[in-house]
Structures are given as C-alpha cells and as structure tokens.
N, C-alpha and C positions, 0 to 999 in steps of 0.2 A: 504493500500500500504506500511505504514512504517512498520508492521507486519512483512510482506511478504518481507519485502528487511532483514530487521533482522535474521529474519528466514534463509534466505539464506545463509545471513551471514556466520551464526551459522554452518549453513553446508557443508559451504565450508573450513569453519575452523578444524571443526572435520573431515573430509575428507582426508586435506592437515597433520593432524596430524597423520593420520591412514598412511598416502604414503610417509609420511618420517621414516629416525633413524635420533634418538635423537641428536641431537649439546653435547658435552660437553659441563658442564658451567654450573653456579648457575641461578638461575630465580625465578622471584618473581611476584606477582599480588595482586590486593587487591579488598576488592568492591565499588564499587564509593559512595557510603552514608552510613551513620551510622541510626544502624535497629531504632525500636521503644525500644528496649532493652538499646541503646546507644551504641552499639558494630559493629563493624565492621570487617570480617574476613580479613588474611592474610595469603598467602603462600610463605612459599619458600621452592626452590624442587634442588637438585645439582646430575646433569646429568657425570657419567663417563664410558666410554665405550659405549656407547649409550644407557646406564641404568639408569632409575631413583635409586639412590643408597641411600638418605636420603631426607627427605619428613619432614619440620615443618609446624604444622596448630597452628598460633597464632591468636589473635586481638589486637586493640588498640580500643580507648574510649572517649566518650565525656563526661563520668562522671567525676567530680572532682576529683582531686589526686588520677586518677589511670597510674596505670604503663601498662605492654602489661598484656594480657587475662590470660598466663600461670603462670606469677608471681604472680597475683593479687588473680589465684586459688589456687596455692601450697600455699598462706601463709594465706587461710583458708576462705578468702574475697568470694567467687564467689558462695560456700554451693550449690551444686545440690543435695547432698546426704540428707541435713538435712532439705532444705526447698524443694525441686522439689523432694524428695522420688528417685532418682536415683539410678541406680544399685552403680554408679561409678562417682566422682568426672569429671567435664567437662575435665582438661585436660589428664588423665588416659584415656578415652573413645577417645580422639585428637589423641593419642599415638597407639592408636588401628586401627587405621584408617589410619595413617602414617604407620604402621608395616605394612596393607594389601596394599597398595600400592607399598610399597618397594617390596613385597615376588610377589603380581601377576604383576607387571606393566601393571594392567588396570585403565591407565588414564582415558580412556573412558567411566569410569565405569556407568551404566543406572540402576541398579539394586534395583529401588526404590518402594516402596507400595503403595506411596501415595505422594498426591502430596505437602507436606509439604518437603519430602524431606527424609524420614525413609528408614530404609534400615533391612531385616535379614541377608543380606547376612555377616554381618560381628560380626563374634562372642563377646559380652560385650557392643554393641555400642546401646546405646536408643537414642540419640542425631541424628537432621536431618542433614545429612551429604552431599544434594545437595549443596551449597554453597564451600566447599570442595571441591567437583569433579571439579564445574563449574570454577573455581579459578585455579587450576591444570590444565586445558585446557588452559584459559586464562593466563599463564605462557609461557605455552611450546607453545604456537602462535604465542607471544611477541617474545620470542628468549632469550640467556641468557643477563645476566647481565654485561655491559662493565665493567673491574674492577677499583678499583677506588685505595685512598690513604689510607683506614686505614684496621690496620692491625686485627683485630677482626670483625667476626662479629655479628650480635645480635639486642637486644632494650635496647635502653641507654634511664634512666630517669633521671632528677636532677626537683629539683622545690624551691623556693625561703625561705630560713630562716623564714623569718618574714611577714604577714600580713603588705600592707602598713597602713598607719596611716590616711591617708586622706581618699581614696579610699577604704580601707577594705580589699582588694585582695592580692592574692600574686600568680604571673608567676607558670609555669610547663612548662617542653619542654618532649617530648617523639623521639625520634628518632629510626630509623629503618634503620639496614647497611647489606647490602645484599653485597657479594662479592667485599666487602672495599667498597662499594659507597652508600652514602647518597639516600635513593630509599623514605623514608616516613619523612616525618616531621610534629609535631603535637602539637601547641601551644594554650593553654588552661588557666585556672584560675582557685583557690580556693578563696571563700569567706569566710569572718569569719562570718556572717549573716549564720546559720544553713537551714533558711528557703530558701536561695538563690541556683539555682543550679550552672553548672560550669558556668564560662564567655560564653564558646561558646553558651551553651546551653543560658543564659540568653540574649545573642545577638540574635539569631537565632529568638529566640520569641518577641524580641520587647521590650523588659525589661528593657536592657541596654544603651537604647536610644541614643547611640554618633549622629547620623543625626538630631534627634528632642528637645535630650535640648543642646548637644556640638556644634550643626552646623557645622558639620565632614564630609565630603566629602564622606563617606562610612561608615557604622556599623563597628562595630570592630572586629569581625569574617570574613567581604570579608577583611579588611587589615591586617588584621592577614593571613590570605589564600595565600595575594600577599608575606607578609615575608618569609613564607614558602616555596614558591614555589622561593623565588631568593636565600634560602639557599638552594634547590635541585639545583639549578642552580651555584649558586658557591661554595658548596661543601666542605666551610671550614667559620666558622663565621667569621673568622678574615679577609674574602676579603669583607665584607661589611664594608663601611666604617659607622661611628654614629660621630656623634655630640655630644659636650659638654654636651647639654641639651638631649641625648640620644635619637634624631631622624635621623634622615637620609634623603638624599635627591636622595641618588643611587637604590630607589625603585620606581618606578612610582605610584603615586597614593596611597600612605602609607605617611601619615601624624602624626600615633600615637608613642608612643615612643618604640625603639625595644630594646635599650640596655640589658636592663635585660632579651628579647628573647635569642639575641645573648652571652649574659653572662650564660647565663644556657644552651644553645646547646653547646657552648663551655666545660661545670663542663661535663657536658653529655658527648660527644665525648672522654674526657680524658680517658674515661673506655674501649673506642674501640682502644686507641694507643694501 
C-alpha cells in the first residue's frame, strides 16, 4: 500500500509538472541521505521566462574535510579518470548533463538503460544520471526559492585552524545558499587519529559514544542535525544566541557546545556577503 500511494505520488507530480510553465525563480532539492559513497546529490536549477536557463549538479559529504563534490573534483581529490578508468572527470561529465538540460528542457527526462540509472542519450556522460533527473523534478515541484539576505550564491566552506587538544577534533561547517537563502547546512569533524573517520560518520556508527560514556541526551550527529536545522531556520549565526561556555539554551534539545559551529558558519557566510 505505501508503494502504491508513492507511486502515485510520483505521478501526480510528474503530471502536475508536465500541465504547468515554469515559475521564475531559483530552486533547489537535494536527497535525503548520504549514499554508501558518503555523497549526497544537489541541485539547483534558475527558471527565466519559463525556461530552465542554468542547471548546477553539485554534492556535499560526510567524509572528513570535504568541501561541495565540484570543488573537491576540480582540485584533483575525487580521480574518476585515474582510478574509475573514466572517459571524463565526474564534474566535466555534471557539466554535460547541465548543458543537455539547458538546450532540451526535458526535465522529464526517462531515457535510461538500466536500472542503475545510465543513460546514451547524452553524449560524454558514463556517470548514472537518474538521481539528477529525479532531483530536477523534485525542485520544480517544491517551487522556487523565497529569497533571502545574502548576496552571493554558492557553497561556502571554513573548518577550524587547529585540532582540539583534548578531544582531537576540529569543526567544518559547509553551507549551501541558493537565491541569498540558507537552503543546506552541514556540520561535521576532522580527527587527527588517521584511523578515525568524520565525526558524523563516527557518531552514526556508534563510535562516538556521547549517550553511553557522556550521558548526553542525544548522539552528536541528531544534535548537531537540530543546530543545523535552527540555523536554516534563522538564517544568520548571529541570531542564535551561545553562552560563555559556548552552549546555548535557544535550541531545544542541543546540549553540546555550538560556538565554534556558529563561529565557522559565520568565517563561511563572509564569502556569500
């Protein structure tokens, strides 16, 4: 039954996208969890005339001190060509995908071989590009983007000078501003332990223990999740209020320290004034 109401869903979304023209306005989507790769796709798509006119396929990450998907390829980190034998570096092959979207405006697009998600249809592309189409639908469903206060937009990264000294770790913020407004927020950790992966990921598996040695009311990945989601909600670090000792009491349910969250969303944002 929940299949079939899904399904429906699905079709009545694509339906309602095929019976309209397009809103002006930026729009953005993303997928709700991070693959077994550690990646997670994003779009944003900016509608003028009732034309898809430019088309970005990024991601963001749960691996340790990474920036977004396309920065982290252009500066050599991400290798399809040299280890995956690729025709074409992943974001080159992103770029190709964006262009045929732009030139046919089929959002709609079904044109797959297999159910991984491949495609001929588009010249240079080996990379599965269902996640892509499906993302572009779920954009232009959503509606565009209220705009917000800042004046660039893009992925802003800052991450911490120094390894703490106690702990080992040191903050990352990643941010994502889709038509001036705060739309992704993504707070994470480096270890200086080589063997250790990021924080989230070390929370997620159980590694990290805040509930079973700290006696923490939540793991540090779900309160990290609620920081995140009250800085989409207020939109500017400097409306959460921190305490001396760098906690805060204007988050429900967040008992661990955010300061240095909010100290590096902040170094981060400077880039989108």
């Amino acid at each position: 039954m929940k299949k079939l109401l899904i399904s429906l869903f699905c079709a009545v979304a694509v339906l309602s996208l095929g019976a309209q023209t397009l809103r002006d306005g930026k729009y953005f989507a993303q997928e709700e969890n991070f693959a077994a790769s550690g990646w997670k796709s994003q779009v944003v798509l900016e509608v003028k005339g009732g034309k898809i006119v430019s088309a970005n396929w990024n991601g963001v990450s749960n691996l340790p001190g990474v920036p977004d998907k396309k920065t982290w390829d252009r500066g050599g980190n991400y290798n399809m060509v040299k280890f995956g034998k690729a025709q074409a570096e992943w974001y080159q092959q992103a770029e190709k995908v964006e262009q045929y979207l732009v030139s046919t405006q089929d959002y709609k697009f079904n044109k797959y071989k297999d159910k991984e998600g491949h495609t001929d249809a588009i010249t240079g592309v080996s990379i599965h590009v269902s996640d892509f189409f499906g993302l572009v639908q779920k954009a232009l469903a959503a509606g565009p983007v209220a705009k917000g206060n800042y004046p660039k937009d893009g992925w802003y990264y800052a991450e911490q000078a120094d390894f703490d000294k106690n702990s080992g770790w040191k903050d990352t913020v990643l941010i994502t501003v889709v038509n001036g407004r705060i739309v992704d927020v993504l707070w994470n950790g480096i270890s200086n332990d080589k063997n250790k992966k990021s924080k989230i990921v070390e929370s997620v598996s159980g590694n990290y223990g805040m509930v079973k040695f700290g006696k923490a009311q939540a793991e540090w990945h779900e309160q990290a999740a609620r920081a995140q989601e009250a800085l989409l909600r207020a939109q500017d670090p400097a409306k959460i209020p921190v305490k001396a000792d760098g906690k805060t009491d204007a988050i429900t349910g967040v008992s661990i320290h955010v300061g240095s969250f909010l100290q590096l969303a902040t170094e981060a944002l400077k880039k989108a004034r």
